[in-house]
C-alpha positions as CSV (number, residue, x, y, z in Angstrom):
1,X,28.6,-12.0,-21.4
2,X,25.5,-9.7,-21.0
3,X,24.3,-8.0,-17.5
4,X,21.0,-8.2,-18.6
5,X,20.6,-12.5,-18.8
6,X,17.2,-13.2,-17.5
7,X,18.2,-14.1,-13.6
8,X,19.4,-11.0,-13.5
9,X,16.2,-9.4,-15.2
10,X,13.7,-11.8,-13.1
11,X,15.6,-10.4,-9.9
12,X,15.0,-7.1,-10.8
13,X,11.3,-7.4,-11.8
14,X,10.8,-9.6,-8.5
15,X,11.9,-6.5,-6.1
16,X,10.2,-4.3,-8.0
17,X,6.9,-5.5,-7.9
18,X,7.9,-6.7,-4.1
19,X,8.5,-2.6,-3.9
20,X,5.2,-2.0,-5.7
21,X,3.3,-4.0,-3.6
22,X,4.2,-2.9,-0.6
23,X,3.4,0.5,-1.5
24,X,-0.2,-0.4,-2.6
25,X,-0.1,-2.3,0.7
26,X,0.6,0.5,2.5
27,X,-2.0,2.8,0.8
28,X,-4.7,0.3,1.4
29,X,-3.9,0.2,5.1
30,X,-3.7,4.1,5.1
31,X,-7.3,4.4,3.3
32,X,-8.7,2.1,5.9
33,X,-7.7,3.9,8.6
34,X,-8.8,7.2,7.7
35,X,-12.4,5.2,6.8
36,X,-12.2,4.2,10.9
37,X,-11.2,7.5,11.5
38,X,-13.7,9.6,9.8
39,X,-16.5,7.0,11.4
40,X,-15.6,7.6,14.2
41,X,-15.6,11.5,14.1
42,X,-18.6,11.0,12.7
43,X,-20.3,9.0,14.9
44,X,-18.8,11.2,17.9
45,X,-20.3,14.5,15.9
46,X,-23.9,12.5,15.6
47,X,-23.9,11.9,19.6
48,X,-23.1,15.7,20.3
49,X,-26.0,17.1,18.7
């Protein structure tokens, strides 16, 4: 019997796209905040001159 029967493959592929999905979640989330951020730096820069 074989440890690599496709239960055991689909498993596998399922937390690792899970895994890689997160992570893209993550960046997304991280790429939207700095967007707020640098708005708002640059919103608070346009009212100090």
């Amino acid at each position: 019997m074989s440890r690599n029967n496709e239960r055991n493959i689909k498993k596998h592929n399922d937390k690792l796209h899970k895994a890689q999905d997160k992570a893209k979640q993550a960046e997304r989330v991280r790429k939207e905040k700095l967007k707020e951020i640098v708005k708002k730096f640059n919103e608070t820069k346009s009212s100090d001159q």
